[in-house]
C-alpha positions in Angstrom: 149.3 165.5 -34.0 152.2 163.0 -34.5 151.9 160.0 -36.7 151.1 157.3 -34.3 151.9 153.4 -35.1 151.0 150.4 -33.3 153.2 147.2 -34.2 151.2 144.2 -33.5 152.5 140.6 -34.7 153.3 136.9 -33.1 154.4 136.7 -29.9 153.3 132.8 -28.8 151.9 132.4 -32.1 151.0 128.3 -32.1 153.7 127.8 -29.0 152.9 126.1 -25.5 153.5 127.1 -22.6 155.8 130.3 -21.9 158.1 130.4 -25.0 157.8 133.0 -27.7 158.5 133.4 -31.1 161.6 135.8 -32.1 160.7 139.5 -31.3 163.9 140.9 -33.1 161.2 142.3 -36.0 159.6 145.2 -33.5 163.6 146.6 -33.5 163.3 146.6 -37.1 160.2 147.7 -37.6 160.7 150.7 -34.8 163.9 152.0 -36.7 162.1 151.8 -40.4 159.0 154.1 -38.9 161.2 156.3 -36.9 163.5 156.6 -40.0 160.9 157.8 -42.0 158.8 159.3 -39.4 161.0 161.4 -37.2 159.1 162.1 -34.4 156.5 159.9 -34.5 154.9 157.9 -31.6 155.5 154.0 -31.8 153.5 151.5 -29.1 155.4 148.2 -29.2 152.9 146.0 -26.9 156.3 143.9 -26.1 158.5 146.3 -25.2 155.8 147.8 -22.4 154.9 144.3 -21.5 158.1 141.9 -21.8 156.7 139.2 -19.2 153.3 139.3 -20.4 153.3 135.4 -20.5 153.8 135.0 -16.9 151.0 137.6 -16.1 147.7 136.4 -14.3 144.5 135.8 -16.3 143.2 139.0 -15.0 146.4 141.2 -15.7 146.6 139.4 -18.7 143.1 140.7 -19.8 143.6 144.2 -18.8 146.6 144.7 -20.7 145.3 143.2 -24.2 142.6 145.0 -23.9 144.3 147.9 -22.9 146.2 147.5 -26.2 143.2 146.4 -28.8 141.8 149.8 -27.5 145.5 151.6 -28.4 145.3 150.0 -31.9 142.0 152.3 -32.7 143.8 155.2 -31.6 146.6 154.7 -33.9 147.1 155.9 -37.4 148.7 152.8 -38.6 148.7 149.2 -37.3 151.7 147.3 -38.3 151.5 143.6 -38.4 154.5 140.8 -38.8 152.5 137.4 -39.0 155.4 134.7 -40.2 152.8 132.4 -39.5 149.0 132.8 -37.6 148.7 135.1 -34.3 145.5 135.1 -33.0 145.9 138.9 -31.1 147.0 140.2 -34.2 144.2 138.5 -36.0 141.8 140.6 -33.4 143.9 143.6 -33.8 143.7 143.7 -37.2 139.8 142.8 -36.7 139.3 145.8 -34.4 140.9 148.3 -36.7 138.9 147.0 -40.1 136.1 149.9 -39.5 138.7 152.5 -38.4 140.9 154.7 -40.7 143.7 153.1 -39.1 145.9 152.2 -42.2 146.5 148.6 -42.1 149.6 147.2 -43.1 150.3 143.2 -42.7 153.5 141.7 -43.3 153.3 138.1 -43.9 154.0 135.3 -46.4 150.5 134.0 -45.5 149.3 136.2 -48.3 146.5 134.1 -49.5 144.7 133.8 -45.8 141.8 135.3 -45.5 142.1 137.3 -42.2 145.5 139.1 -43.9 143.6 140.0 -47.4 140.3 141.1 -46.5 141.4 143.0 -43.2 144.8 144.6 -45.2 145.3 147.6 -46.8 148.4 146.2 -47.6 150.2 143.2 -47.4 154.0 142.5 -48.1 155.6 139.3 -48.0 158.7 140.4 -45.9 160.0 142.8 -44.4 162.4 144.1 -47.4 159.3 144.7 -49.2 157.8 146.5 -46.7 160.9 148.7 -45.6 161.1 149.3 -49.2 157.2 150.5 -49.3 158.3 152.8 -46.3 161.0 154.4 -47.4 159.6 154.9 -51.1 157.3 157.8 -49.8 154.5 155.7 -50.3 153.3 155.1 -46.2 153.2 158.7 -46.2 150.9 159.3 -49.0 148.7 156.8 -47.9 148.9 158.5 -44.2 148.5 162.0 -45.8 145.4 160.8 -48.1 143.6 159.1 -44.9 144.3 161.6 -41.9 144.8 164.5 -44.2 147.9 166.4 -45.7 149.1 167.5 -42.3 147.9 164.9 -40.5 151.8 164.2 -39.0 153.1 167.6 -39.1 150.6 168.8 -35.7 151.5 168.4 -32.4 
């Protein structure tokens, strides 16, 4: 079994209409987990879905539903909330019962949603890549899925 991570975070965020927020984070984000986990499976929602605001209502359904049931199939849900996302928000909701390790990178760190449904919660993405590349995501992995846990095919 690889390591598998799910990065979740604002797309339209508070936005009307089509537009979207900046997506540049999920590059990051993907080259900090597959720096540190070589080998690991990543499921960017936005990179499988790029015109998911023009989708139908029904398409639209299928596919976040398709990927809230990913999320509890992953060993870690990464979130990047600059401000409030109301997938991630159920994302993160989804996961809280799961041993999915939780990870929420945000400065919102006194909201509610972001503290109670956290394992962690950095206030940028330094911090986190920092958090990443100190060993520490690993251990935490490793103490959840078991010392192997990312070592099995």
């Amino acid at each position: 079994m690889r390591y598998r991570f799910f990065i979740a975070g604002i797309i339209q965020g508070s936005k009307h209409g089509l537009e979207v927020h900046d997506q540049e984070y999920r590059r990051i984000l993907k080259r900090i987990l597959q720096e540190a986990f070589p080998g690991c499976c990543i499921l960017c929602p936005v990179e499988n879905h790029p015109e998911s605001v023009t989708y139908t209502d029904e398409k639209a359904r299928r596919v976040f539903l398709d990927h809230v049931s990913k999320t509890r199939e992953s060993h870690a849900l990464v979130v990047y909330l600059p401000e409030a996302s109301m997938g991630s928000a159920i994302e993160l909701w989804e996961v809280f019962r799961e041993r999915t390790l939780k990870v929420v990178i945000s400065p919102m760190t006194g909201n509610w949603v972001v503290r109670i449904l956290s394992d962690r919660v950095f206030s940028n993405l330094e911090t986190f890549e920092r958090f990443v590349r100190s060993g520490d995501m690993k251990i935490m992995l490793e103490e959840r899925f078991g010392q192997k846990a990312g070592e099995h095919s």
